[in-house]
C-alpha positions as CSV (number, residue, x, y, z in Angstrom):
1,X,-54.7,61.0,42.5
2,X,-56.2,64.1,40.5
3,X,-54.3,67.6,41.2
4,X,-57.5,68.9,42.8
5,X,-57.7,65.7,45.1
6,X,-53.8,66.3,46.2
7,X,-54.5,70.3,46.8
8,X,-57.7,69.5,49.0
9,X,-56.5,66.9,50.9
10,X,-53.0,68.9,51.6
11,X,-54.8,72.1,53.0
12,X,-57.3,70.0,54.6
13,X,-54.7,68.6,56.6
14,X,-53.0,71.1,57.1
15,X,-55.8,72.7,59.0
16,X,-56.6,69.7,60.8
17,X,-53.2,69.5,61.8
18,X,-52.8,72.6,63.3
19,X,-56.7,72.0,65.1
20,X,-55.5,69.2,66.4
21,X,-52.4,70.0,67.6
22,X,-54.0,73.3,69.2
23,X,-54.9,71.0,72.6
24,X,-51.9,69.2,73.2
25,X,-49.6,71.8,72.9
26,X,-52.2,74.1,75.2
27,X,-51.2,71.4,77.9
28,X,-47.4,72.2,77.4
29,X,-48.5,76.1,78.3
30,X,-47.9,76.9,74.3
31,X,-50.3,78.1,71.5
32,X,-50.9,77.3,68.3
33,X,-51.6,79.8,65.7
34,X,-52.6,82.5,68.5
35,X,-54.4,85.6,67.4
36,X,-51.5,88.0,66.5
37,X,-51.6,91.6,67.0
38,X,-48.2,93.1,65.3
39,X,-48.9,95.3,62.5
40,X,-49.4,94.2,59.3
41,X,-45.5,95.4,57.8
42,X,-44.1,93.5,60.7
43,X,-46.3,90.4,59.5
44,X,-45.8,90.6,56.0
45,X,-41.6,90.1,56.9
46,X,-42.7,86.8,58.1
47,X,-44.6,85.7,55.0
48,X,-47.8,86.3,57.0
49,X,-50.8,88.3,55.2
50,X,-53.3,90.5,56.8
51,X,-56.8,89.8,55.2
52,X,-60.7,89.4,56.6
53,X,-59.3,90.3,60.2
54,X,-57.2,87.4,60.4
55,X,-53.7,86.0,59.6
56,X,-53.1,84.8,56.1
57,X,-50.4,82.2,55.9
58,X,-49.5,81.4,52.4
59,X,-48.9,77.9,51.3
60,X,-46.7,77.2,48.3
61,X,-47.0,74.1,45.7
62,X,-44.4,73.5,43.5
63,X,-46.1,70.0,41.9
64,X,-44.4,68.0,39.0
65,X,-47.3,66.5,36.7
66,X,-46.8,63.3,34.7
67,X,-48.2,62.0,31.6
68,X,-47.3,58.2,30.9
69,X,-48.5,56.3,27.9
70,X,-47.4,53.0,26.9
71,X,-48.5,49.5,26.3
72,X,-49.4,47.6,28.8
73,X,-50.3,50.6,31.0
74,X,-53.6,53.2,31.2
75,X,-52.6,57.0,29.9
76,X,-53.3,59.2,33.1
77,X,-51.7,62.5,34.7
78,X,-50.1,61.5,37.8
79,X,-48.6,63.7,40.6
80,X,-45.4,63.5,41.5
81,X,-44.3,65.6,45.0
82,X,-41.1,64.7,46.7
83,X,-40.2,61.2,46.8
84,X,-44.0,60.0,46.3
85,X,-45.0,59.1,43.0
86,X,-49.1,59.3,43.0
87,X,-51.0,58.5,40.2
88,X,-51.2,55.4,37.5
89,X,-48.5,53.3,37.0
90,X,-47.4,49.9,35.5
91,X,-45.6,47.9,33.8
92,X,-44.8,48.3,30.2
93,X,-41.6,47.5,27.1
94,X,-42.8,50.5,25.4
95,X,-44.0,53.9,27.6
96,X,-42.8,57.6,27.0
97,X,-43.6,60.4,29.6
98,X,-43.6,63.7,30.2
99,X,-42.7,66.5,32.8
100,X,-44.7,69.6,33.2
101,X,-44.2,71.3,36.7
102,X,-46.7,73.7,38.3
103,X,-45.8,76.3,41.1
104,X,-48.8,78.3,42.2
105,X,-49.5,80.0,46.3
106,X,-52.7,79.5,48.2
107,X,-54.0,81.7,51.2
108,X,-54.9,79.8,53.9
109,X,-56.4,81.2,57.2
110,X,-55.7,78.7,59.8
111,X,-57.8,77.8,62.6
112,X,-56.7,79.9,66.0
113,X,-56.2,78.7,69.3
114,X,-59.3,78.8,71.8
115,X,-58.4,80.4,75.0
């Protein structure tokens, strides 16, 4: 999976997540992401933004990229995050590899609850 394919498809979700969620958890008498009306400082202590009129959540990578090369296998950059290796892999008597980690934020304004 290519780093850009990994971000999109995390934030994607993440979005849809929290959409889909929204209905559900209306039908417990709860909200997700409900329009919030504290001042920005009080926000900000939360690790919320203020920005184009609506809550900015920041969402933080922290991604491990791999290069493997070898016999037997394909040279790619895979991703490693958490416990899940994606990426190219096989089998080979001969491979070397190596770590580069990533960190970089992304602002993400998340859909709000419809009343």
């Amino acid at each position: 999976m290519d780093l850009k394919d990994f971000i999109s498809q995390t934030l994607v979700q993440i979005a849809e997540g929290v959409s889909d969620s929204g209905a559900r958890i209306k039908e417990l008498g709860g909200a997700v992401n409900p329009h919030i009306t504290s001042e920005h400082k009080e926000l900000s202590r939360h690790g919320i933004l203020w920005g184009s009129g609506s809550a900015v959540h920041v969402v933080s990578f922290d991604v491990a990229l791999t290069v493997n090369s070898g016999t037997g296998t394909k040279g790619g950059i895979g991703i490693f995050a958490g416990a899940v290796n994606l990426g190219s892999s096989g089998e080979s008597k001969a491979e070397s590899s190596s770590v580069s980690r990533v960190s970089f934020t992304v602002p993400l304004i998340l859909p709000y609850a419809r009343s």
